[in-house]
N, C-alpha and C positions, 0 to 999 in steps of 0.2 A: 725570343725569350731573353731577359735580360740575366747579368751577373745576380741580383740576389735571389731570383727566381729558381738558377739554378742550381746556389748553395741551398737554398730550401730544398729543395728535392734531393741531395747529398745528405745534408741533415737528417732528411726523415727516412730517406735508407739505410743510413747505420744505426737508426735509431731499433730501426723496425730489426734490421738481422744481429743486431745485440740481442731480443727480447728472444730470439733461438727458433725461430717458426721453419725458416728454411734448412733447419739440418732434420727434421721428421722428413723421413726417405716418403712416406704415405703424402705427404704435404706437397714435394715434391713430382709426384707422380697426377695428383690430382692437377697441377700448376698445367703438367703437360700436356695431360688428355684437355684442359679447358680451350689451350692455346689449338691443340690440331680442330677441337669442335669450332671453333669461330673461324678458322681459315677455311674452313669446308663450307660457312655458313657463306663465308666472302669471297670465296675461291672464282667464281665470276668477275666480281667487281675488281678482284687481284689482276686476272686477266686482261681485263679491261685498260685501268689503269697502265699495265707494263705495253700494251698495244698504242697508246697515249703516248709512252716517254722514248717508248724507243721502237716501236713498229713492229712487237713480236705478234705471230700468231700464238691463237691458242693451242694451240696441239703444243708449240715451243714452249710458249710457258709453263706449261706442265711440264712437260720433258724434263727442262734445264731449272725451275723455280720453283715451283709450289711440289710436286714432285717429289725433286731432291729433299726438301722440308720436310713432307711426308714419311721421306725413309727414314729421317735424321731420328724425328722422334720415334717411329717403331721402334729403331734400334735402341732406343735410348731405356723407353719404358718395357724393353724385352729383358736387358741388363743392368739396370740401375739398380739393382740389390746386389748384384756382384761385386758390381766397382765402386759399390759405397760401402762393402766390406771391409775390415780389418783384416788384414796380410798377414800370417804369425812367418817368422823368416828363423832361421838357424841361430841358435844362441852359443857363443862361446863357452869352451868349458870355462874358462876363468871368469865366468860371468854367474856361474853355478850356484844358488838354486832360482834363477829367473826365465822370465819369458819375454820375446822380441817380437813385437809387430810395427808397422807401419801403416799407419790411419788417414785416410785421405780426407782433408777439409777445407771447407771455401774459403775461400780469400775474403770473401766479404762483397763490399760494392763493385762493380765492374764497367768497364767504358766499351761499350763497343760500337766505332767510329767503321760503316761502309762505302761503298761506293756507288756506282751510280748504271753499271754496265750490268750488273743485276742482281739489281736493288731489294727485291724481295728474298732471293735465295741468299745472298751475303751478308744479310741482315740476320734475318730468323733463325738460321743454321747456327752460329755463332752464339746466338742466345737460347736453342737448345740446349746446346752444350752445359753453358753458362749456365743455367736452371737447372738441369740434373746434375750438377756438380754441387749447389746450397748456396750458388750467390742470390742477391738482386744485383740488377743491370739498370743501367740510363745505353738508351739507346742511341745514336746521331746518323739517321740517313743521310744521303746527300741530298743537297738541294738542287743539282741537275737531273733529279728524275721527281718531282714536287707532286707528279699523281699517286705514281707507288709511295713514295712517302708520306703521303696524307692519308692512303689506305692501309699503311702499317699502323698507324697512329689510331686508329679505327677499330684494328683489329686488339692492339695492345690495349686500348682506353676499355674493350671489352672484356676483355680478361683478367686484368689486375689492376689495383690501386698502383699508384705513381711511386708511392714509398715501398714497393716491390720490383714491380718492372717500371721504367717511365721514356717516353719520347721527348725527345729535344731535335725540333726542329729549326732551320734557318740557313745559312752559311758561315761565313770564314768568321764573322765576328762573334757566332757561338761555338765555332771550334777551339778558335780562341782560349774563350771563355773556359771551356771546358778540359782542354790541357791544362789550366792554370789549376785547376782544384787537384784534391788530394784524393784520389782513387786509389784500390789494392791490385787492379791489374786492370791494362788497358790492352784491348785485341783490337789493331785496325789496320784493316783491307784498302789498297789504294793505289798510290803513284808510290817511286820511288823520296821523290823530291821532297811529298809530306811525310813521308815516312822516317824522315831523317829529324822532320822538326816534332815528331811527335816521337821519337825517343829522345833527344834533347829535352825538349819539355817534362818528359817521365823521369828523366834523371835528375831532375830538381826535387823530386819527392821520391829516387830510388825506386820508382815503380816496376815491376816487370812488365816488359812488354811482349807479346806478338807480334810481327809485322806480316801479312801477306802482300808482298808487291808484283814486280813482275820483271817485265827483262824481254829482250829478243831469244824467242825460241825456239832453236834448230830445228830444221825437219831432212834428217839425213836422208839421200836415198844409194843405194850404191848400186851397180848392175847387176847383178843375181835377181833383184828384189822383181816383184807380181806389178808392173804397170802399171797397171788397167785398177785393179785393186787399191793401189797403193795412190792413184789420183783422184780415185773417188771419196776414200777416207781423208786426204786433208783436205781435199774440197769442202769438204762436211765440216772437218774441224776449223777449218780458214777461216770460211767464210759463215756459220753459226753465229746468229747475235750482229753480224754484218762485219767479223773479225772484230769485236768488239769482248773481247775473252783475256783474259789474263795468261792463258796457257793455249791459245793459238798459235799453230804456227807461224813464228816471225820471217822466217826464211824458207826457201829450201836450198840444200848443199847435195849437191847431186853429182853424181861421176859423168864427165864431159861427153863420154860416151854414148849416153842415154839419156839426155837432155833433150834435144830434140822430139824423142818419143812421148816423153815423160809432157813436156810440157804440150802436145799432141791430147796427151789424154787426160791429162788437165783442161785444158778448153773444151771438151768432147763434156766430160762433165758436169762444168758449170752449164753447157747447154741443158743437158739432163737434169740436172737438179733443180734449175732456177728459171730454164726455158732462155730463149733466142733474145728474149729481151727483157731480162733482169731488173727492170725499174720498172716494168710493169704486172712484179708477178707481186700479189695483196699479200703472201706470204715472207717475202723482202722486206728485212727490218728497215732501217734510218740510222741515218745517225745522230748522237745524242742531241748537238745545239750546232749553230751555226761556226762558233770558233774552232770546234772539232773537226768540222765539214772542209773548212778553208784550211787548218793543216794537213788532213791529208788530202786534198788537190794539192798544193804545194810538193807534195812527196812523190808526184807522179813525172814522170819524163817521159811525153810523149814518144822521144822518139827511141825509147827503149821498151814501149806498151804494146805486146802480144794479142794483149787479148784482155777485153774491157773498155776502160778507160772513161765511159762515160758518167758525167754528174747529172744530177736534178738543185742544184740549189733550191729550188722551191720548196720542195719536198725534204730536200737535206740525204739525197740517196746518192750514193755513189755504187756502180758496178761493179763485181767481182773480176780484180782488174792483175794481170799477172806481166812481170818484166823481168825479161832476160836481159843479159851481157851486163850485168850490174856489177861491182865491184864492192868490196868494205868501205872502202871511200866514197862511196856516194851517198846524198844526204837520206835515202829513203836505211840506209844501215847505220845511220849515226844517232838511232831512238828506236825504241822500242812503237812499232806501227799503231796496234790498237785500232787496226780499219780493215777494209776489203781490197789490201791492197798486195800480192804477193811477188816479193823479189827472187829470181833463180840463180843462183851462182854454184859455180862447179868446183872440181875438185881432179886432181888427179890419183890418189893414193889415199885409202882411208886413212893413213899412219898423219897425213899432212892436213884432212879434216878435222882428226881429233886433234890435233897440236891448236889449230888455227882457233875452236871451239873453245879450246880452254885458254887463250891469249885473251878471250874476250869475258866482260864481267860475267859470273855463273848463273844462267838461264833458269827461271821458272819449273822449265821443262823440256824435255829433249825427246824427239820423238829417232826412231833409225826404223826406214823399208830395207829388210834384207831377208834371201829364204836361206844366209850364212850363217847356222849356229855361232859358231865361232865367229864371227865379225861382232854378232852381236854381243857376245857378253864381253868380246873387245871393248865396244863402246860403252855399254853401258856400264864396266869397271872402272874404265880412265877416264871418260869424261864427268866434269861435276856439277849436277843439276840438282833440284829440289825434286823431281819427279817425273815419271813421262811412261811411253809404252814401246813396244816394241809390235812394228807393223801394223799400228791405228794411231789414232791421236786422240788427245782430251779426256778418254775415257775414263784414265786412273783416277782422278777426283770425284768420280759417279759411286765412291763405293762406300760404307761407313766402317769396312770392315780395317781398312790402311790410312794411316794419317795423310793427310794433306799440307804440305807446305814448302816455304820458300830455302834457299843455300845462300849465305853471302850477300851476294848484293839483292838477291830476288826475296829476300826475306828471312825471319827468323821462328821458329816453332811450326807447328801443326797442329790441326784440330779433322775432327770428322770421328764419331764412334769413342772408341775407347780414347784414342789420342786428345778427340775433343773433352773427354769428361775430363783426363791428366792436366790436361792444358790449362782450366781452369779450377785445380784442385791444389792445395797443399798436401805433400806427405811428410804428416808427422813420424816422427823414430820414435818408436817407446820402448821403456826396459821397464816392464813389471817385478820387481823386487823380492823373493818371498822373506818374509819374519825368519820364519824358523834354524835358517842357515846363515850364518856368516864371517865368511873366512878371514883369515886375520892377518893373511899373507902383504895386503895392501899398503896396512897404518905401519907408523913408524913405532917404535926403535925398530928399523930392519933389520930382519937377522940373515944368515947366511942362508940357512936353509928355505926362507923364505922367499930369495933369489932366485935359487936352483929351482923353486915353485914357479915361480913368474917366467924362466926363461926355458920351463919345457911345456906352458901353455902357450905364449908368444915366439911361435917362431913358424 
């Protein structure tokens, strides 16, 4: 799609949410129930497609995609008369005889720019949002998953005209493109690296942005904590998607004590869950493309590999692959992994965990196994993450009812539920005025007494 194709479609979506169609909350609900009936209609061909770009099974892609989506609008269309309400908030006496609320309203056009590790849930979920809040949206999947993307585009051309919802599909030179125009808020999911050029580019038109990025994300474990438990759940969350998750664990940090065990019932379980020979089990995603495939081979050190280690180039699969005696220095901890590749480093003292955690840029998510009260709201008081759980992983972002999002370097804002209708809402202040009353304390010539008025309501 070239540049003026895409100022046409900017054009006719401010044209269209000038004329007032998406602030009717009725207009808005109908928008939603159409979008859940066409993804039900495509809900196969969705699966299909994501089995296509990254090798998920269908039971996964429901789970973690179509699913998630699923909830996003229930929730949406269970409370979207609340949160499209007007707030009345506490009036000042010196503001007396008036009334104060706060009115939530859309921004208008919106950008929402995902990624590619899944594609259909970080797409869709984001323009729920965006849609019970009274925007239109231009959409921009990635172009390394071009099945899901061509089935999004399927599902949106069904539902809504372009000067409502619209797809823009391609790569970097319609990213481009499309940082350069004039949006009222841009939400985009991704790498660090773009995320830095897509708030630069927002700050030339003062845009707000969202970023959800990512980061290396601790997976504490200390000795108190359940084993056998506690390998099973990041097995699950590791290696989910083929570690191809934004809020996977990046590491684990574990007391040197119980390492040995720990990574014991770590291998016990990738047998379990994935079988003796992981490349040949049809439920074992892929990885995205070939240049992903050859970074992380690059990231493995045979002779620090416990358990895994093997590739399929062909296929583009790598093994649920786990390495001890690693250090912060070595090159599998100098990035954020994005594979099925997990490193184990230890620790002596939690006090020297959390120090070491928070020297490094602030994680996505931090997960801590412990059965220590106390250790835990240790951790999860002083350390500074976007979000995480305590004794499982990943699970906190399955929910609509808590925002979702990044700290610092992992990202900025949240969305999911009410966070996500905030996130792309404006709230206006208003002070309804009554006629009938008007004090005279304010206007000038000030008198004395009129002081002693203002400085025993302002204090």
């Amino acid at each position: 799609m070239n540049k003026e194709q895409i100022r046409a479609i900017l054009r006719n979506q401010r044209d269209f949410f000038q004329k007032g169609h998406t602030l009717d909350i009725s207009f808005r609900i109908h928008a939603l129930q159409r979008l859940r009936a066409s993804i039900k209609r495509n809900e196969a061909a969705i699966h299909k497609a994501l089995k296509k770009d990254l090798g998920k099974s269908a039971f996964e892609s429901y789970m973690c995609e179509t699913g998630m989506v699923y909830s996003e609008i229930s929730y949406m269309l269970r409370h979207i008369r609340s949160l499209s309400g007007e707030k009345r908030v506490r009036t000042p006496l010196a503001q007396f005889s008036s009334i104060s609320y706060r009115k939530p309203s859309p921004y208008g056009t919106v950008l929402i720019m995902s990624p590619w590790n899944y594609p259909f849930m970080l797409t869709i979920e984001p323009l729920v949002d965006a849609l019970a809040a009274g925007n239109t949206a231009v959409i921009k999947p990635s172009a390394y998953s071009p099945h899901t993307s061509e089935i999004i585009r399927k599902v949106i051309t069904e539902c809504f005209p372009a000067s409502y919802v619209a797809v823009v599909t391609g790569g970097r030179a319609e990213n481009t493109c499309l940082l350069q125009q004039h949006f009222d808020y841009i939400f985009f999911t991704g790498s660090q690296a773009v995320g830095r050029e897509v708030m630069r580019q927002a700050a030339e038109h003062l845009t707000p942005v969202t970023l959800e990025l990512g980061g290396k994300s601790p997976c504490i474990v200390d000795k108190s904590a359940n084993l056998r438990l506690a390998a099973r759940r990041i097995v699950f969350g590791k290696f989910l998607n083929c570690g191809q998750t934004c809020v996977a664990p990046d590491y684990i940090y574990c007391e040197r004590s119980i390492r040995n065990r720990l990574v014991e019932e770590i291998h016990r379980e990738i047998r379990r869950q994935f079988g003796s020979h992981p490349l040949h089990n049809p439920n074992y995603g892929k990885i995205i493309n070939e240049k992903h495939f050859q970074r992380l081979c690059g990231l493995m050190d045979k002779k620090k590999t416990v358990c895994g280690g093997e590739c399929d180039p062909h296929s583009l699969r790598i093994a649920p692959t786990v390495l001890t005696d690693v250090t912060f220095r070595d090159p599998v901890m100098q990035e954020e992994i994005f594979g099925p590749i997990l490193p184990v480093l230890t620790f002596h003292s939690l006090d020297e965990a959390i120090h070491q955690v928070n020297s490094l840029p602030h994680p996505l998510a931090l997960y801590f196994f412990t059965r220590d009260r106390h250790a835990a709201r240790k951790v999860m008081s002083r350390c500074g993450f976007g979000g995480g759980c305590i004794n499982d992983t990943i699970i906190h972002l399955a929910t609509s009812e808590m925002g979702f999002g990044g700290f610092g370097e992992s990202g900025m804002g949240s969305y999911h539920g009410r966070d996500g209708f905030r996130t792309f809402s404006h709230y206006k202040s208003i002070v309804d005025k009554k006629l009938w009353l008007d004090l005279p304390m304010r206007y000038q010539p000030y008198r004395f007494i009129h002081e002693k008025l203002v400085r025993c309501f302002l204090r």
